[in-house]
C-alpha positions in Angstrom: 9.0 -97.2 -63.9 5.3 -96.4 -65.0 5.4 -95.1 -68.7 3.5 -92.2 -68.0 5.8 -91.4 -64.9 8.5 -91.7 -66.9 7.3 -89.2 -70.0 6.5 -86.3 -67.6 10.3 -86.6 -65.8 11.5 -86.5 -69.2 9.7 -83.1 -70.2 10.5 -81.7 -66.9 14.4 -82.6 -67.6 14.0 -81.3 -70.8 12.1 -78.3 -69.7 14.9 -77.4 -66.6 17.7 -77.6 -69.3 16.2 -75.3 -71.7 15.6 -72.8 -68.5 19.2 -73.1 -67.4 20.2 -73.2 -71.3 18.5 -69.7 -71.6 20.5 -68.1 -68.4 23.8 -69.6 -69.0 23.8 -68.6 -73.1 22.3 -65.1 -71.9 25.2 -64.6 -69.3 28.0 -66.3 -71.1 27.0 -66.6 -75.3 29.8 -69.1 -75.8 29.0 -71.4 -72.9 29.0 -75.0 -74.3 27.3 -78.2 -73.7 29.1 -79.5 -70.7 28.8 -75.8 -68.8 25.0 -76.0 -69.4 25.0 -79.8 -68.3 26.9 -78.5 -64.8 24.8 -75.4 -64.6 21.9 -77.8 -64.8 22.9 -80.3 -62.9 22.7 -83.1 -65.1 25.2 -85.2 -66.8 26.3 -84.3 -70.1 24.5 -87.5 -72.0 21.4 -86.2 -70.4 21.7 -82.9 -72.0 22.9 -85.0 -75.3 19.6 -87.0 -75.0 17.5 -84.3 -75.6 19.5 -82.2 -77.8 21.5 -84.0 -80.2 23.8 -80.8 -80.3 24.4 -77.4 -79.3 23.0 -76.1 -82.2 20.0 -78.1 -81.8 19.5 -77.1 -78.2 19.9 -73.3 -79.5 17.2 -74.0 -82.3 14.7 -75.4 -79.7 14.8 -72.0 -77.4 14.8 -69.9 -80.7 11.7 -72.2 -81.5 10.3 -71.6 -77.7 10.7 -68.0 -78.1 8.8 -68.1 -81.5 5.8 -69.2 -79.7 6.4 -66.5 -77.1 6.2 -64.2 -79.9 3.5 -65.6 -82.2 0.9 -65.4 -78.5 2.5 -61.9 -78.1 1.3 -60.7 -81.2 -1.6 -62.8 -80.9 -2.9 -60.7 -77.6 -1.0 -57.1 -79.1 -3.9 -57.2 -81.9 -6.7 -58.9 -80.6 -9.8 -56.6 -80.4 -8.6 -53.6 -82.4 -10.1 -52.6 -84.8 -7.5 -49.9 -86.4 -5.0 -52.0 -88.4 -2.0 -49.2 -87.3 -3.0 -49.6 -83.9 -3.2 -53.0 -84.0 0.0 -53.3 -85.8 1.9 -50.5 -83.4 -0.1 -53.1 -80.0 1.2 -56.1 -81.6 4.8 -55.0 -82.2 5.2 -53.5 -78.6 3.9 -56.4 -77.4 6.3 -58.6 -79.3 9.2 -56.4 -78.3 8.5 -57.3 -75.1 8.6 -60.8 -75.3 12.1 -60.7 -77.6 13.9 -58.3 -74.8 14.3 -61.5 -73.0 16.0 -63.3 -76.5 17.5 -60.5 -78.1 21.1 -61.5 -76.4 20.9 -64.5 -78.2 20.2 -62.9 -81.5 23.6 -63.9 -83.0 23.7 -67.3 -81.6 20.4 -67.9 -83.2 22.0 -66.7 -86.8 23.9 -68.6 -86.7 22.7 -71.6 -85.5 19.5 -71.3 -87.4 19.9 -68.9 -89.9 17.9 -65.8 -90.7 15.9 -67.8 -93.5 15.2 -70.3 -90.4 14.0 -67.7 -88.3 11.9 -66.1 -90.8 10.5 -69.8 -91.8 9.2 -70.4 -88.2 7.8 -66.9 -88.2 5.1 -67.8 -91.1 1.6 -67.1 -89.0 3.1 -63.8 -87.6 4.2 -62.8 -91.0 0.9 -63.6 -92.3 -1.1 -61.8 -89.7 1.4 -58.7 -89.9 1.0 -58.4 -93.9 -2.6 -58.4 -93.5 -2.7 -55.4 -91.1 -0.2 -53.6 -93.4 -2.4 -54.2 -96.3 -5.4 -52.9 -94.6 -3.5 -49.5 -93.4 -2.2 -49.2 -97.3 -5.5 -49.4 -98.6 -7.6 -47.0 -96.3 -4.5 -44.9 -96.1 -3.1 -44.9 -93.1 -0.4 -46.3 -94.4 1.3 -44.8 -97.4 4.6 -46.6 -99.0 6.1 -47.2 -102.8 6.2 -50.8 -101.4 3.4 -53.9 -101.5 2.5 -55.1 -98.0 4.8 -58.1 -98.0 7.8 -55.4 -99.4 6.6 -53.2 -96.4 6.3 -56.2 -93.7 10.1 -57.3 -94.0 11.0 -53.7 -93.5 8.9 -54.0 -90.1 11.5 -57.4 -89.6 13.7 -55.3 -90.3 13.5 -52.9 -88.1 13.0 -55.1 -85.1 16.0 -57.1 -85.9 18.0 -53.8 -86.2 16.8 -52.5 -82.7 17.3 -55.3 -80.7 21.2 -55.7 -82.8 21.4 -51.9 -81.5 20.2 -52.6 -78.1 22.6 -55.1 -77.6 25.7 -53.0 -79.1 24.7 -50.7 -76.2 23.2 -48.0 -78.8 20.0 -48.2 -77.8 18.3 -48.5 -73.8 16.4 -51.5 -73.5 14.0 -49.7 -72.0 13.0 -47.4 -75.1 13.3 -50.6 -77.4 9.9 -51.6 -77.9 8.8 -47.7 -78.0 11.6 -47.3 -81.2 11.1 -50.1 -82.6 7.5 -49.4 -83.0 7.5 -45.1 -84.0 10.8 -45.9 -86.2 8.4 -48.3 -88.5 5.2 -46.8 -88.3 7.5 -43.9 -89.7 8.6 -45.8 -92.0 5.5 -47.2 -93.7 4.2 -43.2 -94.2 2.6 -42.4 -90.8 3.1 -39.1 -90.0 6.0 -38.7 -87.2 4.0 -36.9 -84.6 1.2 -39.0 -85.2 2.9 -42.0 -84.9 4.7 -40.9 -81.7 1.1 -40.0 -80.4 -0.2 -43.6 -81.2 2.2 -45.4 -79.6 2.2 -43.0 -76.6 -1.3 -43.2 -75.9 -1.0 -47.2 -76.0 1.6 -47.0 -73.8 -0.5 -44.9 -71.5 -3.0 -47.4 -71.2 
């Protein structure tokens, strides 16, 4: 078979797993290697070939969604001017993008840790702290913590929604909207101002 032919059926197998991967472990969490392998339609060792274990197959979507997140955030911010607005875009826009994870969040702890996730989160961390700093220092923003303190109360907050979301507590609808007032609120913005921000962005 020609090399090349052979490299792209590869990353299409791959690809169709991690698809099938996705729906099975968002319908049934537990689901293990040889369901996934049936779902998909491939034998197990083909599954095995590309993911040495079910951990490592969980690691790769948590690393897919990442990505999904990091271009989320990417778009959320891009333009603005306002570091609060661009913060509040950027988080809504993220919140969309982890709706379609946010079932898998305790597969991912504990297949990849917290420390993991937070490791592969590095260039949205960086981006976020920055915006953060910038509302601190003209004021927007006004918190006993340093941006860094204040960005893993933001991580904290999104992590906290979508665990409350799932536990039914929370409608996955109103998630993103939340997320977004509950840490705007949280780093010193006004209440009413922040629920104005975010509801004029969501007007849009």
């Amino acid at each position: 078979m020609n090399p090349h032919a052979s490299s792209l059926r590869a990353r299409a197998n791959r690809r169709h797993i991690l698809d099938v991967a996705l729906t099975e472990l968002l319908r049934t969490p537990d689901a293990s290697m040889n369901q996934i392998a049936r779902a998909a339609g491939v034998v197990r060792r083909t599954v095995y070939g590309h993911f040495p274990s079910r951990d490592a197959l969980i690691a790769a979507i948590v690393d897919e969604a990442i990505e999904a997140v990091e271009q989320a955030h990417a778009v959320g911010r891009e333009g603005v001017a306002d570091p609060a607005e661009a913060l509040a875009r950027s988080l809504l826009a993220v919140s969309e993008v982890v709706d379609g994870y946010r079932l898998l969040l305790a597969l991912a702890q504990q297949s990849v840790t917290m420390k993991g996730i937070r490791d592969r989160l590095g260039a949205v961390h960086e981006a976020g702290t920055q915006l953060i700093r910038r509302a601190l220092e003209d004021g927007t923003f006004t918190s006993p913590l340093p941006p860094e303190g204040l960005r893993y109360v933001l991580e904290g907050v999104l992590f906290s929604v979508m665990e409350a979301t799932n536990n039914g507590h929370v409608r996955p609808q109103e998630a993103g909207r939340a997320t977004t007032v509950t840490f705007l609120t949280a780093a010193g913005m006004p209440h009413d101002r922040a629920t104005e921000l975010v509801d004029e962005i969501l007007a849009r």
